[in-house]
mmJSON file of the N, C-alpha and C atoms, coordinates in Angstrom:
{"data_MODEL":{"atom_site":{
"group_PDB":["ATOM","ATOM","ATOM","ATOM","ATOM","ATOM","ATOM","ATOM","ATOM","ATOM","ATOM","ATOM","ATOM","ATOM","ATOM","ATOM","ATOM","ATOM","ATOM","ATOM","ATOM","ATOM","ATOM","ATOM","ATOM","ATOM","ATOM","ATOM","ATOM","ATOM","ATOM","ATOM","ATOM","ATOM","ATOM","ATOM","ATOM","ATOM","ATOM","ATOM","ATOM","ATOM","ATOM","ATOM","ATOM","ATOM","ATOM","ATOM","ATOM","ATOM","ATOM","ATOM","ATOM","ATOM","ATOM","ATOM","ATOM","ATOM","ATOM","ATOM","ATOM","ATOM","ATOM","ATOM","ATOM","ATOM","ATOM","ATOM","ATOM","ATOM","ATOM","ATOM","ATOM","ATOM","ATOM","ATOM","ATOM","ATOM","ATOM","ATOM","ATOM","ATOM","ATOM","ATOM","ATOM","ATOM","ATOM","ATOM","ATOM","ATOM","ATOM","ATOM","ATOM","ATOM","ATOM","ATOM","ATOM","ATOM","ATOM","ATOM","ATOM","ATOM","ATOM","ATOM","ATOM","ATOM","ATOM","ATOM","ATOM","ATOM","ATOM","ATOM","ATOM","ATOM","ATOM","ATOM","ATOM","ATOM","ATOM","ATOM","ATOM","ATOM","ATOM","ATOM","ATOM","ATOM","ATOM","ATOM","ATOM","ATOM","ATOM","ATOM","ATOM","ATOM","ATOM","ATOM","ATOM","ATOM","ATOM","ATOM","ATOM","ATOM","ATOM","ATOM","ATOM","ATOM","ATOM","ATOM","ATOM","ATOM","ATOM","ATOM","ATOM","ATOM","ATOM","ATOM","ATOM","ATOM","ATOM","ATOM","ATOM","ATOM","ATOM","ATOM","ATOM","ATOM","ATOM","ATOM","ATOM","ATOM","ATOM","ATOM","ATOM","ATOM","ATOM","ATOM","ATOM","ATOM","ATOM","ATOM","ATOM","ATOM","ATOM","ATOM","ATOM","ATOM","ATOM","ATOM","ATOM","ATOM","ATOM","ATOM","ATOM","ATOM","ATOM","ATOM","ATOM","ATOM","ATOM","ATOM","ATOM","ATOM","ATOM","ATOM","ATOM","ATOM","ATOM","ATOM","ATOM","ATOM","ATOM","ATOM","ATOM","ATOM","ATOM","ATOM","ATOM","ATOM","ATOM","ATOM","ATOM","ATOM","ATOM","ATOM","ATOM"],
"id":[1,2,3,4,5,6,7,8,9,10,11,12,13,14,15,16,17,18,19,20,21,22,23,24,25,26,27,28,29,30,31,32,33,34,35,36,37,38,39,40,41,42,43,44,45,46,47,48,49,50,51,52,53,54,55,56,57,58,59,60,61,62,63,64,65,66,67,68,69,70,71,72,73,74,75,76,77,78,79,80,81,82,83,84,85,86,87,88,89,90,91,92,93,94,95,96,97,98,99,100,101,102,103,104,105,106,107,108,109,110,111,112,113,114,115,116,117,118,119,120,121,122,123,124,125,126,127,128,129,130,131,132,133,134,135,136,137,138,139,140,141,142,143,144,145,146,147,148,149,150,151,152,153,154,155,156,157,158,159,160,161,162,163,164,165,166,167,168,169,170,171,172,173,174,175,176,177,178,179,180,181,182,183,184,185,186,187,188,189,190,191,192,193,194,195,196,197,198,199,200,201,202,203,204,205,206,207,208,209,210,211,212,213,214,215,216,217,218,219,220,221,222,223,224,225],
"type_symbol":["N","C","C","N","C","C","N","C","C","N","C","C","N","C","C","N","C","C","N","C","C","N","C","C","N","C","C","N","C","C","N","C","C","N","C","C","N","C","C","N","C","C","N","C","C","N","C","C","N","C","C","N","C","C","N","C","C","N","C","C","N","C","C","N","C","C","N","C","C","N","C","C","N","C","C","N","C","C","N","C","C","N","C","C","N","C","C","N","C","C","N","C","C","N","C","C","N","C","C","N","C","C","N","C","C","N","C","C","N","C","C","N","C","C","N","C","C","N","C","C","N","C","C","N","C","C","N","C","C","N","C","C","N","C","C","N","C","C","N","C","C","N","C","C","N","C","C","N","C","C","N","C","C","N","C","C","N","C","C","N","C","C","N","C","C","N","C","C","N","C","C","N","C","C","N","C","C","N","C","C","N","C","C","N","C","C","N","C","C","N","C","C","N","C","C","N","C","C","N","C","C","N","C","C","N","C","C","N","C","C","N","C","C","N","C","C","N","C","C","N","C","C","N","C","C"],
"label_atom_id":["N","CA","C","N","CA","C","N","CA","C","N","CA","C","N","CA","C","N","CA","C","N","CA","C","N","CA","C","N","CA","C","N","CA","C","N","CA","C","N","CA","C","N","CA","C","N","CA","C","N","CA","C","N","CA","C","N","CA","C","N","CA","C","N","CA","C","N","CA","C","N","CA","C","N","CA","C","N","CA","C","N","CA","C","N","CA","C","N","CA","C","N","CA","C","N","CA","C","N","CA","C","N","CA","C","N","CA","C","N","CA","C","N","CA","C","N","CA","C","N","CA","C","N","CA","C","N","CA","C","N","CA","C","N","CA","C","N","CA","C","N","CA","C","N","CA","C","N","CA","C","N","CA","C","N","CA","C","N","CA","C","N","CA","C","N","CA","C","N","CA","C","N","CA","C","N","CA","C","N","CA","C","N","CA","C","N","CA","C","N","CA","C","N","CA","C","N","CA","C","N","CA","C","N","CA","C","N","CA","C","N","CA","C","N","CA","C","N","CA","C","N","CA","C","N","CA","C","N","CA","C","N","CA","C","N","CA","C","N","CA","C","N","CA","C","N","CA","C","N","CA","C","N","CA","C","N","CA","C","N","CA","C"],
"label_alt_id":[null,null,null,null,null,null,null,null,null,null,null,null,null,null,null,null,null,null,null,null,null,null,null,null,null,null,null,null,null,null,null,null,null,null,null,null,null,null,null,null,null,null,null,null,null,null,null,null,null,null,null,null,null,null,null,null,null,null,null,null,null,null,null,null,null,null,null,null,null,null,null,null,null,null,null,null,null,null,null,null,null,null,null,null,null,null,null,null,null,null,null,null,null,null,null,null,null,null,null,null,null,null,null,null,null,null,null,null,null,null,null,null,null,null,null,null,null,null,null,null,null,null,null,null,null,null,null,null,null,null,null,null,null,null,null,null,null,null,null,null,null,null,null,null,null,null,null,null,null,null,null,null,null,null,null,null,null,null,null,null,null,null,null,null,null,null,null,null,null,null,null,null,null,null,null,null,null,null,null,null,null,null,null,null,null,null,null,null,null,null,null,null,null,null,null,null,null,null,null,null,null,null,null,null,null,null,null,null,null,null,null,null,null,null,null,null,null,null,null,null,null,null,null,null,null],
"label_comp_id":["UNK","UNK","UNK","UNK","UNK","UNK","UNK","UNK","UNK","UNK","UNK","UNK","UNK","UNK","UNK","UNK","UNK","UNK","UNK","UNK","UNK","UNK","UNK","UNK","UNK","UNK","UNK","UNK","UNK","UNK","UNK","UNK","UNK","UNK","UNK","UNK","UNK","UNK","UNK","UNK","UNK","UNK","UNK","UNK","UNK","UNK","UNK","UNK","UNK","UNK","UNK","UNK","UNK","UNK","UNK","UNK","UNK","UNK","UNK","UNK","UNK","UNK","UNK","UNK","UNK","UNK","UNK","UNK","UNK","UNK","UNK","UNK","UNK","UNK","UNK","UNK","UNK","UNK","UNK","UNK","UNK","UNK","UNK","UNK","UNK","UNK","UNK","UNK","UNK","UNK","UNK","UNK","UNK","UNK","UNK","UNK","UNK","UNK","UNK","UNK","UNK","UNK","UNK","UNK","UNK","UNK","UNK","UNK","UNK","UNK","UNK","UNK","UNK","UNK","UNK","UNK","UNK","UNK","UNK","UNK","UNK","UNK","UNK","UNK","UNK","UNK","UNK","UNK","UNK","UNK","UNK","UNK","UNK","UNK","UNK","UNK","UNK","UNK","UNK","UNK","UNK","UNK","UNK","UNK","UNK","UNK","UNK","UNK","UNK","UNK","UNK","UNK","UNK","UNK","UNK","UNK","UNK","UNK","UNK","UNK","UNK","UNK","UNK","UNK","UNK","UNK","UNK","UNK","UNK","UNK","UNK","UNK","UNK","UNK","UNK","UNK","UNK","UNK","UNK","UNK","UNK","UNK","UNK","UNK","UNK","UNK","UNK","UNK","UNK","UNK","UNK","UNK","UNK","UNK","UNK","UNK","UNK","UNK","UNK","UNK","UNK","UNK","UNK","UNK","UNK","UNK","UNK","UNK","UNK","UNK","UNK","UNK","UNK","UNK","UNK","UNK","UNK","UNK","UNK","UNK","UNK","UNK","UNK","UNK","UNK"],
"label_asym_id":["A","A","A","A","A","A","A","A","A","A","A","A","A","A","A","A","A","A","A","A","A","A","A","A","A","A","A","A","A","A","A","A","A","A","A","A","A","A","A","A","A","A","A","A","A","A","A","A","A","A","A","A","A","A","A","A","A","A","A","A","A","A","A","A","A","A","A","A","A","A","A","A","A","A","A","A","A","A","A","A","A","A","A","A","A","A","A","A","A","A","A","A","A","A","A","A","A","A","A","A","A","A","A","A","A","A","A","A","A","A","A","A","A","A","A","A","A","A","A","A","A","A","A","A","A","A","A","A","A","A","A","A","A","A","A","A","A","A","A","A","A","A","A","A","A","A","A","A","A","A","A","A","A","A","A","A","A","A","A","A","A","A","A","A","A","A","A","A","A","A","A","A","A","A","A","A","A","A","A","A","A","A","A","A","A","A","A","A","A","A","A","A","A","A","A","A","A","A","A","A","A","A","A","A","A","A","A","A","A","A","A","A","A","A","A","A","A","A","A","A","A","A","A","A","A"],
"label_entity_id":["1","1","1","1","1","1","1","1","1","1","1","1","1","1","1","1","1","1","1","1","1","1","1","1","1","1","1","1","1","1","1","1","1","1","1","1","1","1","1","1","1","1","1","1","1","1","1","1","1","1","1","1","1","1","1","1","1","1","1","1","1","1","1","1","1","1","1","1","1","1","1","1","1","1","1","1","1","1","1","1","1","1","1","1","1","1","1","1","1","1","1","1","1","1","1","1","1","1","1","1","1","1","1","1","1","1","1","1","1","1","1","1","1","1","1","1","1","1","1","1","1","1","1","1","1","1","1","1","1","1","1","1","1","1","1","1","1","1","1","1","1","1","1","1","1","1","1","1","1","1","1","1","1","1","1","1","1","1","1","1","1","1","1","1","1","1","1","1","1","1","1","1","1","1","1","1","1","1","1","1","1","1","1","1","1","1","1","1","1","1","1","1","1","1","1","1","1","1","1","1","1","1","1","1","1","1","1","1","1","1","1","1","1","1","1","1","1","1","1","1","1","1","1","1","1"],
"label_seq_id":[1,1,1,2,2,2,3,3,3,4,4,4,5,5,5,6,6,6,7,7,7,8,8,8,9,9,9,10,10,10,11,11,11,12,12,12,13,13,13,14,14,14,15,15,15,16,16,16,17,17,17,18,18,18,19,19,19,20,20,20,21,21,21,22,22,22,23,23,23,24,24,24,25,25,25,26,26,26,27,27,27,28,28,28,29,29,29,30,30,30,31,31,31,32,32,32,33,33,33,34,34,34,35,35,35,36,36,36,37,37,37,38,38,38,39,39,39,40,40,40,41,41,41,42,42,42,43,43,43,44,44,44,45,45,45,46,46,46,47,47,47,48,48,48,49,49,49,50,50,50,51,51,51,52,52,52,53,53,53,54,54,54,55,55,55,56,56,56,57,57,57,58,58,58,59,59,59,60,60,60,61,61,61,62,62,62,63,63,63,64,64,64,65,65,65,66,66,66,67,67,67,68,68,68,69,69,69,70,70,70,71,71,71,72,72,72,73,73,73,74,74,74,75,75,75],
"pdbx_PDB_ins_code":[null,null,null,null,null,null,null,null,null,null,null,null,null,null,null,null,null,null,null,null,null,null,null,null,null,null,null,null,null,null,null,null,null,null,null,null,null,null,null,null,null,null,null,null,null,null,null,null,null,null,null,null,null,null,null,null,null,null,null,null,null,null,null,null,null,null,null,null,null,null,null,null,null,null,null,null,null,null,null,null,null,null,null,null,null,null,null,null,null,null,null,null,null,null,null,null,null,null,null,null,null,null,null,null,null,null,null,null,null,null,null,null,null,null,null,null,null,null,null,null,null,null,null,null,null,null,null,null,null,null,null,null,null,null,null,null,null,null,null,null,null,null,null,null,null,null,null,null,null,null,null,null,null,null,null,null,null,null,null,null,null,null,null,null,null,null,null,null,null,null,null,null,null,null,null,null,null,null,null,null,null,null,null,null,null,null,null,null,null,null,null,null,null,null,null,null,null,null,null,null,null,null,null,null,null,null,null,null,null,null,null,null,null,null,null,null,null,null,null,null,null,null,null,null,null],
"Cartn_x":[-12.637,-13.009,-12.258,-12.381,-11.478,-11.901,-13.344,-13.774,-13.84,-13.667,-13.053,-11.665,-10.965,-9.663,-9.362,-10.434,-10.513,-10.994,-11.998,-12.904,-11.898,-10.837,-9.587,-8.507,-8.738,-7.371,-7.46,-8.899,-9.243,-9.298,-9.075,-9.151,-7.653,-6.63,-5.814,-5.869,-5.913,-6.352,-7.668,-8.2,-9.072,-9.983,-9.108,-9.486,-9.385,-10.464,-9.963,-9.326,-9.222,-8.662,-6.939,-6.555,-5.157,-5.341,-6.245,-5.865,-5.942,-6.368,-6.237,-5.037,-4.209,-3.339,-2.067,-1.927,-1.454,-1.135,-2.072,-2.53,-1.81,-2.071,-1.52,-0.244,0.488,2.041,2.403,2.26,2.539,2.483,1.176,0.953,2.27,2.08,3.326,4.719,5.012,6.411,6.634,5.243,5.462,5.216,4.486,3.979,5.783,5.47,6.599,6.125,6.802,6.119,6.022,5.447,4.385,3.505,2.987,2.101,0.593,-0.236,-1.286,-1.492,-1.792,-1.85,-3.086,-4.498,-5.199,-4.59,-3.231,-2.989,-1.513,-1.174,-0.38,-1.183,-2.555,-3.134,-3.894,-4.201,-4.786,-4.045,-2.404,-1.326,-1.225,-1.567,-1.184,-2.375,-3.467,-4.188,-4.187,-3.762,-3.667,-2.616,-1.521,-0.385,-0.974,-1.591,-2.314,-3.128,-4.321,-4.892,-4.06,-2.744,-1.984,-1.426,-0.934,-0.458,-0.72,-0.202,-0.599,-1.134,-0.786,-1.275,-1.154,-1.796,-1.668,-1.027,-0.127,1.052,2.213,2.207,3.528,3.383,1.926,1.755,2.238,1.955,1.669,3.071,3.634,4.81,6.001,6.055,7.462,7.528,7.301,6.796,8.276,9.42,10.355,10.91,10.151,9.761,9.734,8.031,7.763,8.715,9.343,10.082,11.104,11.996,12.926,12.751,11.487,10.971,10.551,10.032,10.082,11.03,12.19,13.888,14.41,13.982,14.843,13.882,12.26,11.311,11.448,12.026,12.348,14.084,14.643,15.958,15.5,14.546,14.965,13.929,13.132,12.516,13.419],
"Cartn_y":[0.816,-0.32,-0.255,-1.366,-1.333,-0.689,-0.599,-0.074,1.555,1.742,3.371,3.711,2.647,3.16,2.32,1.753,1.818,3.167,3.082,4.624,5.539,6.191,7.0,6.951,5.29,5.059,4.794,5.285,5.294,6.992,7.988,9.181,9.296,8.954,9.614,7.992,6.84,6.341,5.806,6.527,6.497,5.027,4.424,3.074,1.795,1.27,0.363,-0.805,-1.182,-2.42,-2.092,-1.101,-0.096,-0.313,0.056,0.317,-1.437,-2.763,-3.71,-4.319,-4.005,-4.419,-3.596,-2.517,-1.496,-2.428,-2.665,-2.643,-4.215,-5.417,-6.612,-6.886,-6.13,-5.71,-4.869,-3.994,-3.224,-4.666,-5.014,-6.036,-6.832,-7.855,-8.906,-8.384,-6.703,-6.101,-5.738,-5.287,-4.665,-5.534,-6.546,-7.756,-8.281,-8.218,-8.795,-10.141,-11.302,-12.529,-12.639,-13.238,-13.976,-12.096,-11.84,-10.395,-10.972,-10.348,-10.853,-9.433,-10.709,-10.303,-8.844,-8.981,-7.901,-7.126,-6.604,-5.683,-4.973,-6.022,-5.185,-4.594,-5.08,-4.622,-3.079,-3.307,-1.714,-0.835,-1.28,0.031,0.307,-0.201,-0.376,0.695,0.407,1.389,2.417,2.706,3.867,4.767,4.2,4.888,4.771,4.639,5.162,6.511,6.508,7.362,8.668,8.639,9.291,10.087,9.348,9.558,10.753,11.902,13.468,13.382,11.951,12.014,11.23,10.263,9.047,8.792,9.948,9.813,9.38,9.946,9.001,7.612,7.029,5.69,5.344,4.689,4.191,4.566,5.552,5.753,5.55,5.145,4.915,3.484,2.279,1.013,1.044,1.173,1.397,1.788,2.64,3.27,2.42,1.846,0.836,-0.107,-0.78,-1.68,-1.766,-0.177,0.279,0.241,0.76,0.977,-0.516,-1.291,-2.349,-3.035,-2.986,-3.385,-3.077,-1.633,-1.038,-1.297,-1.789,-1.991,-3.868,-4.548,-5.848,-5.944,-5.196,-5.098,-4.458,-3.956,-3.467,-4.225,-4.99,-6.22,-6.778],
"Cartn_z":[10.157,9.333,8.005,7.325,6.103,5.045,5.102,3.898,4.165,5.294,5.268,4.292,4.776,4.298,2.866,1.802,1.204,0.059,0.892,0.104,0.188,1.219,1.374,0.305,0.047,-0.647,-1.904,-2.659,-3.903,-4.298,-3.198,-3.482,-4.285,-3.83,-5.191,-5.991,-6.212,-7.231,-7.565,-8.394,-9.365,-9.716,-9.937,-10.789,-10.044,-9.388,-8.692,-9.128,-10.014,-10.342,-10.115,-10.599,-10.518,-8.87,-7.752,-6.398,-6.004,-6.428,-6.456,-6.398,-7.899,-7.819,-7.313,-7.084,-5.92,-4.816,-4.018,-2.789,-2.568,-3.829,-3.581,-3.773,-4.786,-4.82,-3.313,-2.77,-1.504,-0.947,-0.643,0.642,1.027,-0.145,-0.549,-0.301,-0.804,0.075,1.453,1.89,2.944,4.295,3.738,4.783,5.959,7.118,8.129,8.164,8.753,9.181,10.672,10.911,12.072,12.779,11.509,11.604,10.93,11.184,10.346,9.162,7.857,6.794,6.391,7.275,7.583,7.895,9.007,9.664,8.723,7.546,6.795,5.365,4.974,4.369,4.625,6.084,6.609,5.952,6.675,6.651,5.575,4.297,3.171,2.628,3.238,2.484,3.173,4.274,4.991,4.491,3.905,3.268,2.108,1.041,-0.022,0.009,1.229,1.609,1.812,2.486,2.492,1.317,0.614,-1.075,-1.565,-2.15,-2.35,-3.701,-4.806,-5.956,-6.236,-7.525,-8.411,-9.257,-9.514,-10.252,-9.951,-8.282,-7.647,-6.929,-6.979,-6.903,-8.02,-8.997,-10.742,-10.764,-10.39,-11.699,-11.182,-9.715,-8.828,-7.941,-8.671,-8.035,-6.936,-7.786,-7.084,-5.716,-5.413,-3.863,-3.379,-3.592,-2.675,-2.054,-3.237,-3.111,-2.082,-2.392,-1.825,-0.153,0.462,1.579,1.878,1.907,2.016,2.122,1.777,1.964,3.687,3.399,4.903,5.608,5.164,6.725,6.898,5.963,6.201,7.146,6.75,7.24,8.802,9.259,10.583,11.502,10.702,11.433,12.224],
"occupancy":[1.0,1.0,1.0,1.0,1.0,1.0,1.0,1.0,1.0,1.0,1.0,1.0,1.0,1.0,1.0,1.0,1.0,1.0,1.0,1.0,1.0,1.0,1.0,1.0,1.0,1.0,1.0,1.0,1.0,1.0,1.0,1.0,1.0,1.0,1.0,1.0,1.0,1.0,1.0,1.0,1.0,1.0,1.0,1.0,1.0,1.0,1.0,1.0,1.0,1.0,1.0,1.0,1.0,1.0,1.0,1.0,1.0,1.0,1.0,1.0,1.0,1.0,1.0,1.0,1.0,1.0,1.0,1.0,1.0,1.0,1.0,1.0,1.0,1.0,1.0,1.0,1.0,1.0,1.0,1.0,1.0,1.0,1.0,1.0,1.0,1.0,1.0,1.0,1.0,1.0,1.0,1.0,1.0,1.0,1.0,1.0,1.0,1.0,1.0,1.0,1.0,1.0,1.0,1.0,1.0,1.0,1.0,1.0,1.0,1.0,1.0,1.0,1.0,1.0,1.0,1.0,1.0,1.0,1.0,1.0,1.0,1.0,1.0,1.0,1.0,1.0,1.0,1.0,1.0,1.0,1.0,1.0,1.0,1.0,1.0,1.0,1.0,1.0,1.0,1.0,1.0,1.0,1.0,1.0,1.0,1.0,1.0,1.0,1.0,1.0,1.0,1.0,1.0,1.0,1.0,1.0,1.0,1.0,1.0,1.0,1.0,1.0,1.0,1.0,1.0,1.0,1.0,1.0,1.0,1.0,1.0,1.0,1.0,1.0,1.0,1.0,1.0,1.0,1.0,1.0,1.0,1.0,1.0,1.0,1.0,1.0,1.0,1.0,1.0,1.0,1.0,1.0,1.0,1.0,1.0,1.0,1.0,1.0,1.0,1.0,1.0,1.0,1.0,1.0,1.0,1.0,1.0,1.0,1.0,1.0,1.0,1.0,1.0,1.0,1.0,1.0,1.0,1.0,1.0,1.0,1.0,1.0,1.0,1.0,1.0],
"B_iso_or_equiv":[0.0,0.0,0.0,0.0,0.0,0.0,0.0,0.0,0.0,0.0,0.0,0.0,0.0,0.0,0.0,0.0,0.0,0.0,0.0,0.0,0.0,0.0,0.0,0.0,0.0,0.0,0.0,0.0,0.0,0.0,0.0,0.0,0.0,0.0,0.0,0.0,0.0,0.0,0.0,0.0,0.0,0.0,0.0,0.0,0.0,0.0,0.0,0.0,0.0,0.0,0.0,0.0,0.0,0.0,0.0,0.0,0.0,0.0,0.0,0.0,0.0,0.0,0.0,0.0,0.0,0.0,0.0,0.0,0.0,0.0,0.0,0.0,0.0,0.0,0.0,0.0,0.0,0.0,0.0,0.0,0.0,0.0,0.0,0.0,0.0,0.0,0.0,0.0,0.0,0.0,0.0,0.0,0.0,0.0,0.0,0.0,0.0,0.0,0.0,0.0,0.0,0.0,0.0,0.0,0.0,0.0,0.0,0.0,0.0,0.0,0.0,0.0,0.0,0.0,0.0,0.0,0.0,0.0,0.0,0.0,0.0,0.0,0.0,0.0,0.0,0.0,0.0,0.0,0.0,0.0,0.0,0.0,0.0,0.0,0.0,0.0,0.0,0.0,0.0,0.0,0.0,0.0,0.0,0.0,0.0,0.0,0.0,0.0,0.0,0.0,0.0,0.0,0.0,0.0,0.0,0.0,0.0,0.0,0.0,0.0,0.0,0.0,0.0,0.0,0.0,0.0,0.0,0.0,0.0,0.0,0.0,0.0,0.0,0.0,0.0,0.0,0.0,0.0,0.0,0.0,0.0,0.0,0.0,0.0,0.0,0.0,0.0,0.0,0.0,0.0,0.0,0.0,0.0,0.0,0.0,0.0,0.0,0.0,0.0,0.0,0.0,0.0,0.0,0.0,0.0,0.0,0.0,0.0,0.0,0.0,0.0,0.0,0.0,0.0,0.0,0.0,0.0,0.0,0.0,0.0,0.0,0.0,0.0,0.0,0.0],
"pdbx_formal_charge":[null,null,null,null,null,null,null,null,null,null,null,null,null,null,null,null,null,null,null,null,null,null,null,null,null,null,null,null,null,null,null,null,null,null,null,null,null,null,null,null,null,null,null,null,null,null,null,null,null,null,null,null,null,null,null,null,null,null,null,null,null,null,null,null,null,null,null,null,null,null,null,null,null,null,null,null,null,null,null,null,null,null,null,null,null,null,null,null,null,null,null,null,null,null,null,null,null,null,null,null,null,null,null,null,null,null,null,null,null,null,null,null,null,null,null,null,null,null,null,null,null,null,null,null,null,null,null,null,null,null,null,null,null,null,null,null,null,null,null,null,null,null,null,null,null,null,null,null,null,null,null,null,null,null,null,null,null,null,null,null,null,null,null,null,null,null,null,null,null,null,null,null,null,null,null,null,null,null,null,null,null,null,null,null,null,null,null,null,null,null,null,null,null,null,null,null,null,null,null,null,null,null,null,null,null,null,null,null,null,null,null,null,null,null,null,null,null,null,null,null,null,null,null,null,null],
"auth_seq_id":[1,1,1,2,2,2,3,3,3,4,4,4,5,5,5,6,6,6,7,7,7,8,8,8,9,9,9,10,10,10,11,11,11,12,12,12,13,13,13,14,14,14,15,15,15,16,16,16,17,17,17,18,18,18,19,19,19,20,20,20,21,21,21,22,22,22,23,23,23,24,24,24,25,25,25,26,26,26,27,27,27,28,28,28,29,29,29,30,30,30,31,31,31,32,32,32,33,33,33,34,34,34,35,35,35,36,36,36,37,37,37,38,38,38,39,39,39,40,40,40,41,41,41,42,42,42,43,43,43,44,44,44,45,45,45,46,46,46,47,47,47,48,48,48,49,49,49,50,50,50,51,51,51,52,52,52,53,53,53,54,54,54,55,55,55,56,56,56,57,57,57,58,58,58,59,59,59,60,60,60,61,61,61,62,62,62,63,63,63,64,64,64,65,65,65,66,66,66,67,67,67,68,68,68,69,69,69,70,70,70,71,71,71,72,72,72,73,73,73,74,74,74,75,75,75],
"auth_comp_id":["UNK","UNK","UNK","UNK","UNK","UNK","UNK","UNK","UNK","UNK","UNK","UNK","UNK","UNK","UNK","UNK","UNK","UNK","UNK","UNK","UNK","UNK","UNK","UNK","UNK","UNK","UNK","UNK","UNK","UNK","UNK","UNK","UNK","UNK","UNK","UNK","UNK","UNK","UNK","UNK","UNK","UNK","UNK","UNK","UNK","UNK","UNK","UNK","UNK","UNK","UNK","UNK","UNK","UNK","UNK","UNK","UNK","UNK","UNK","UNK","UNK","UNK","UNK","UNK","UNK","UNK","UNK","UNK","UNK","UNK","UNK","UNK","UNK","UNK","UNK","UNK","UNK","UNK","UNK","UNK","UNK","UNK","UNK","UNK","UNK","UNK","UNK","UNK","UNK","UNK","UNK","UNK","UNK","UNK","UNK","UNK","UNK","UNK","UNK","UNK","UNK","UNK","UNK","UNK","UNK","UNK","UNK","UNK","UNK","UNK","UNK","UNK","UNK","UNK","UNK","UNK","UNK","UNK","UNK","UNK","UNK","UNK","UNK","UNK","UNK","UNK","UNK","UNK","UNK","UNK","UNK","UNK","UNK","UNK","UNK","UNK","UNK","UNK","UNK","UNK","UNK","UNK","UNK","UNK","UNK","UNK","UNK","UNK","UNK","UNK","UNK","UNK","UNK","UNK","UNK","UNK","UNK","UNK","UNK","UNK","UNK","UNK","UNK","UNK","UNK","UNK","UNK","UNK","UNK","UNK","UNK","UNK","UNK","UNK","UNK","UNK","UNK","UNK","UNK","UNK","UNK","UNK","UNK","UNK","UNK","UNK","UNK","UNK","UNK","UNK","UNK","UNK","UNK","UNK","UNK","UNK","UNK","UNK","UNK","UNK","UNK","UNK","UNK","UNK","UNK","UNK","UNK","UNK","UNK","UNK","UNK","UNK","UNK","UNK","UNK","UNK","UNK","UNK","UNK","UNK","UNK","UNK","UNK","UNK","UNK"],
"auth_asym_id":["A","A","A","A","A","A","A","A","A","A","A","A","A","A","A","A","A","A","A","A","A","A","A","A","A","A","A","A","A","A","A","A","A","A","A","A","A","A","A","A","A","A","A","A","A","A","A","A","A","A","A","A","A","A","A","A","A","A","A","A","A","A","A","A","A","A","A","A","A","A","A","A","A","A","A","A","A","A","A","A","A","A","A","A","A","A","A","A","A","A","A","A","A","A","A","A","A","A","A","A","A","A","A","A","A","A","A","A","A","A","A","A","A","A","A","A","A","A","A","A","A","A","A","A","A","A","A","A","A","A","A","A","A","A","A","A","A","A","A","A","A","A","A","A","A","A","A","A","A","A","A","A","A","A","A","A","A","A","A","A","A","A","A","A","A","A","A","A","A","A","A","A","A","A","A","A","A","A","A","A","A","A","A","A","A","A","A","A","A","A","A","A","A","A","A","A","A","A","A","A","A","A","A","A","A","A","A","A","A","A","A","A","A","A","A","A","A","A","A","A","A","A","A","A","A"],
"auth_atom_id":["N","CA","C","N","CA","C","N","CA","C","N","CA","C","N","CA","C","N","CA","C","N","CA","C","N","CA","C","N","CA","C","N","CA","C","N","CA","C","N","CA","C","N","CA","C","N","CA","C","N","CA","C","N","CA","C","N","CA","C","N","CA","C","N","CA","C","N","CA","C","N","CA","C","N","CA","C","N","CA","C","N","CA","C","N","CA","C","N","CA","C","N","CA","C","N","CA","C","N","CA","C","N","CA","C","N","CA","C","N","CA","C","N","CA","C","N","CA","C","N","CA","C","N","CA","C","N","CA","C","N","CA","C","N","CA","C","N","CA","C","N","CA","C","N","CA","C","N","CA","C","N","CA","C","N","CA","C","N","CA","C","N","CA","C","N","CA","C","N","CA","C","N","CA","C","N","CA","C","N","CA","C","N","CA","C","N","CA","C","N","CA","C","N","CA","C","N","CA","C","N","CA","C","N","CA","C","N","CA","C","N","CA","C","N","CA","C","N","CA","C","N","CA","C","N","CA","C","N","CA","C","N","CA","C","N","CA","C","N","CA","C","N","CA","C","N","CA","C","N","CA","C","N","CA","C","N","CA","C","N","CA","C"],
"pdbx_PDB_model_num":[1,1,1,1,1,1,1,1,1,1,1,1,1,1,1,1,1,1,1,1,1,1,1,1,1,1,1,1,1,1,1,1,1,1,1,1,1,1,1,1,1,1,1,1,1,1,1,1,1,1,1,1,1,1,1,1,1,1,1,1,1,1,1,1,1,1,1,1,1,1,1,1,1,1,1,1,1,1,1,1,1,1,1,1,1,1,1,1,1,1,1,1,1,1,1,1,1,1,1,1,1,1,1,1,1,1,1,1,1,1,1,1,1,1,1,1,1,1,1,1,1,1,1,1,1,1,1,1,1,1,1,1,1,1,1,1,1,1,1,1,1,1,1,1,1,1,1,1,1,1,1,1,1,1,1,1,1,1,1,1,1,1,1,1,1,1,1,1,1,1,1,1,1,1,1,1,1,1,1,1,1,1,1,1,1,1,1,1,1,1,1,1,1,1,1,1,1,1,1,1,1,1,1,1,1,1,1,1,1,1,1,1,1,1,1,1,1,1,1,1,1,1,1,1,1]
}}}
């Protein structure tokens, strides 16, 4: 359920409003089209949950971005 992998994906960030807007920047990069928007939000918090710390969320938007490039390019 989602709110599992919410509660997961607030363990390395802290602050939800910070895992809010996290989560809606990722979405918007990481989202493919004709996918549903729930099923790129999961992954999204599932790769948060993942995350070893909240320092390399917050402080490397860049990543994201970057990864989102090569996962739009191999769509």
């Amino acid at each position: 359920m989602r709110s599992e992998l919410i509660y997961g994906a607030l363990r390395p960030v802290a602050n939800r409003y910070a895992l809010c807007q996290l989560a809606s920047q990722a979405t918007r990069k990481f989202h493919k089209p004709n996918t549903r928007i729930q099923d790129t939000m999961n992954e999204v918090f599932s790769r948060f949950a993942d995350a070893e710390s909240p320092a390399r969320l917050m402080q490397k938007p860049e990543v994201i971005s970057r990864v989102a490039e090569t996962h739009r390019q191999a769509a």
